[in-house]
N, C-alpha and C positions, 0 to 999 in steps of 0.2 A: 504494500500500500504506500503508495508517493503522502510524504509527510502534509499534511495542510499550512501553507505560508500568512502565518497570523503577526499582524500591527499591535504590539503591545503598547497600551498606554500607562502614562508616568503613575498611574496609582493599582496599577493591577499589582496583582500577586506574583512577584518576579519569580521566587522560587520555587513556585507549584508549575508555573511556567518552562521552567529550567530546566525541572523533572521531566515533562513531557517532550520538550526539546532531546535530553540526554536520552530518552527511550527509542526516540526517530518519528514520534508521531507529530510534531508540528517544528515549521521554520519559524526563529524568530527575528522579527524584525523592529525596529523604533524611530525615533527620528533623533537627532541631536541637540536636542534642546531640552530646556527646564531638567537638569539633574542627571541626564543621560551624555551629555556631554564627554566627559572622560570615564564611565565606568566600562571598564572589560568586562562586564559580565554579558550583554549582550553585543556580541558580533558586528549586525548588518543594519548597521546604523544611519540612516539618510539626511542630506539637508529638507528644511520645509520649506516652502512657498516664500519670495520674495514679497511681504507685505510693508507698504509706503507708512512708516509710523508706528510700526509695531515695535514692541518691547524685546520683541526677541528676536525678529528679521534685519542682519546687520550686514552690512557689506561683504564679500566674501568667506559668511558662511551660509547664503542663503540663495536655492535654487529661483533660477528667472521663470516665472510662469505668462502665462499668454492669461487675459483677460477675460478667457472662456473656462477657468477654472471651478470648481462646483464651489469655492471658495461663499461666494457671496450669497449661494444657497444654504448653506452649510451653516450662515453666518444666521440668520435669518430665522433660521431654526433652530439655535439651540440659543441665541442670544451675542451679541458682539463682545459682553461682555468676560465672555469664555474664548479669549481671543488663544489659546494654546490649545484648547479642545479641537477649534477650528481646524489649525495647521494640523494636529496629525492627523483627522477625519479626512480633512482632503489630501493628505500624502497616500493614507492607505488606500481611497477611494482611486486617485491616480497610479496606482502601483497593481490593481487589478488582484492582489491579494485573496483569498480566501474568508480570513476572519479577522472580527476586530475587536479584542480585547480588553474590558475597561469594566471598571468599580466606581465611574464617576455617573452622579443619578443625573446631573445634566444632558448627558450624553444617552442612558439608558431608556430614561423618559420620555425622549424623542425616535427611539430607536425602529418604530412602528415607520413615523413618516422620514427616517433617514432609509432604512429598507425601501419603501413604496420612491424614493426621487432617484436612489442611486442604488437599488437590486445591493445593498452589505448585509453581511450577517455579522451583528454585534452583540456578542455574551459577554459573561462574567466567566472569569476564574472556571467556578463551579457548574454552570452553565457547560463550556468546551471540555470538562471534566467529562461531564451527561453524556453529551454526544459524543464523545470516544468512548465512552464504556469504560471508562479507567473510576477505581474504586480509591478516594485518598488514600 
């Protein structure tokens, strides 16, 4: 079984994640921002979305995106003022990934109409636990 390539976000369960990584059931991937920046624990780490004013989009560490990004959808629906939610939603959403990762209820509570604009599947932890059939 080809492992499922999941976008972990900054507050998910890194080490329950790790585990399923070290087994071969899932690739993991993040972005480099907010706290992921230097840590070796995960791998395959991407820049986010060049955004005009953002707190974390800084010259040369941030990918140039075209203005047809789901960005402003993205933005819209979970709130502007979840401006790092934003970025990894649209990297992973860009990245054509399998799943996306997260413990954050901003992101979850919308997860119905984030599924229904861009076809994601966003669990929790325990959640991609379920669907693999993997028992803590």
């Amino acid at each position: 079984m080809k492992p499922l390539s999941v976008t972990c976000d900054k507050n998910a369960d890194l080490r329950r994640l790790r585990q399923l990584q070290r087994i071969g059931l899932i690739e993991l991937h993040t972005l480099a921002i907010e706290g992921f920046e230097n840590t070796p624990k995960i791998k395959n780490k991407e820049l986010q979305i060049a955004v005009i004013g953002s707190k974390f989009a800084k010259i040369g560490q941030s990918a140039i995106a075209s203005n047809h990004t789901p960005y402003k959808v993205i933005q819209l629906l979970i709130g502007k003022e979840n401006h790092g939610d934003c970025l990894f939603l649209e990297r992973h959403i860009s990245s054509g990934r399998d799943v996306f990762v997260t413990n954050d209820n901003d992101i979850l509570s919308k997860r119905d109409q984030l599924n229904e604009h861009f076809g994601i599947a966003i669990r929790t932890v325990g959640e991609l636990e379920a669907d693999l059939d993997v028992s803590k």
